[in-house]
C-alpha positions in Angstrom: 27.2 8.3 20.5 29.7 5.5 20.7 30.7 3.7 17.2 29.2 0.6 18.5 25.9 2.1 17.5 24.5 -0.3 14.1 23.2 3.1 13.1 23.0 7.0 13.5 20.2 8.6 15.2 20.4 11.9 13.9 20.3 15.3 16.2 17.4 16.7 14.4 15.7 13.3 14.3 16.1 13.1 18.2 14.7 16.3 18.5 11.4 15.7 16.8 11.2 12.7 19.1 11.5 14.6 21.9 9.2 17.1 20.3 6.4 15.0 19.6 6.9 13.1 23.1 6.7 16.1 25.2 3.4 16.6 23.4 2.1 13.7 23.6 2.8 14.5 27.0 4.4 10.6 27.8 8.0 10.5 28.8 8.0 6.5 27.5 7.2 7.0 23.7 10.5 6.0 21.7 10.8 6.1 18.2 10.7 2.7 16.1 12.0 2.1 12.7 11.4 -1.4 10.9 11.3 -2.8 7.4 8.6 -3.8 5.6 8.2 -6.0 2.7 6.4 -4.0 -0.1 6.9 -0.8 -1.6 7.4 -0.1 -5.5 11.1 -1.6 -4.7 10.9 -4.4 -2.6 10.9 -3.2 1.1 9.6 0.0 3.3 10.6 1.9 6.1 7.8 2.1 8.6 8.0 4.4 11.9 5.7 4.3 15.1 5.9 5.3 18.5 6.7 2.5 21.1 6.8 2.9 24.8 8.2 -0.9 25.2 10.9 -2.4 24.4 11.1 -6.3 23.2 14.0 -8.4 24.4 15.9 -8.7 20.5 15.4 -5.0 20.0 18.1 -2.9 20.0 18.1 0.8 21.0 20.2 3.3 20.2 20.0 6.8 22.5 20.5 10.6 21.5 20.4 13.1 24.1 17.9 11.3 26.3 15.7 10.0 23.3 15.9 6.2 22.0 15.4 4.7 18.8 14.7 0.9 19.1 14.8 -1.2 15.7 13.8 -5.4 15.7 16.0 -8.0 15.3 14.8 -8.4 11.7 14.9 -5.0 10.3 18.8 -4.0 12.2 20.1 -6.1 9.4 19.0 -4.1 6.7 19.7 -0.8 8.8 23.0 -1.4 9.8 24.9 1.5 9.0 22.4 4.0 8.1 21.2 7.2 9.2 17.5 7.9 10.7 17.1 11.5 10.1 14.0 14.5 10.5 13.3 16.5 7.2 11.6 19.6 6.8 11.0 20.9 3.1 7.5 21.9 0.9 7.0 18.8 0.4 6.5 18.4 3.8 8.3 17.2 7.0 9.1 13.5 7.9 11.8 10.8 9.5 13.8 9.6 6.3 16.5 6.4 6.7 19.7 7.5 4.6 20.6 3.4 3.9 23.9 2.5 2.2 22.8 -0.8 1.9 19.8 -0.1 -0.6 20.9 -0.7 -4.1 17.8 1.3 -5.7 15.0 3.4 -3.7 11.9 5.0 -5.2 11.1 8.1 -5.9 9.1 9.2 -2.7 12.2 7.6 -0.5 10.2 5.5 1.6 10.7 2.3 -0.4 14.3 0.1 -1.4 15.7 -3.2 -2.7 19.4 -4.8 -1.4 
């Protein structure tokens, strides 16, 4: 992936993508990531599946998969990692953000 990339789109992350693509049986469905305002501190990750991509989006590829993020939420991603995690409390996309100052307990929530 070329260090131009605002963030890192992890292998097992692109995987589940591909995964979940191939069984949705659509060879269009990219992963999106965006922030929210809300959470217990401040702001949210939210993921979807997207087949189109707007014009401010930016995409980043691994291994024939693409993660787009909006204009608005690439500034708070820049530099972070969009990973897949399996464990017993179950499996889901996580962002690893250096940019959040505090997150919450469950991980899906952060203040900058």
């Amino acid at each position: 992936m070329p260090n131009s990339s605002p963030l890192l789109f992890t292998d097992q992350a692109a995987a589940k993508v591909r995964s979940l693509r191939d069984e949705e049986g659509n060879p269009n469905l990219k992963l999106r990531v965006y922030i929210t305002g809300g959470g217990c501190s401040g702001f949210s990750y939210g993921f979807s599946f997207d087949e189109d991509v707007k014009d401010d989006d930016t995409v980043v590829e691994n291994s024939g998969v693409e993660l787009i993020i909006d204009a608005m939420s690439v500034q708070y991603l820049a530099g972070s990692a969009v990973d897949y995690e399996q464990s017993l409390m179950g499996s889901r996309f996580v962002v690893q953000n250096p940019n959040a100052t505090s997150t919450c307990g469950c991980g899906s929530s952060f203040a900058i």
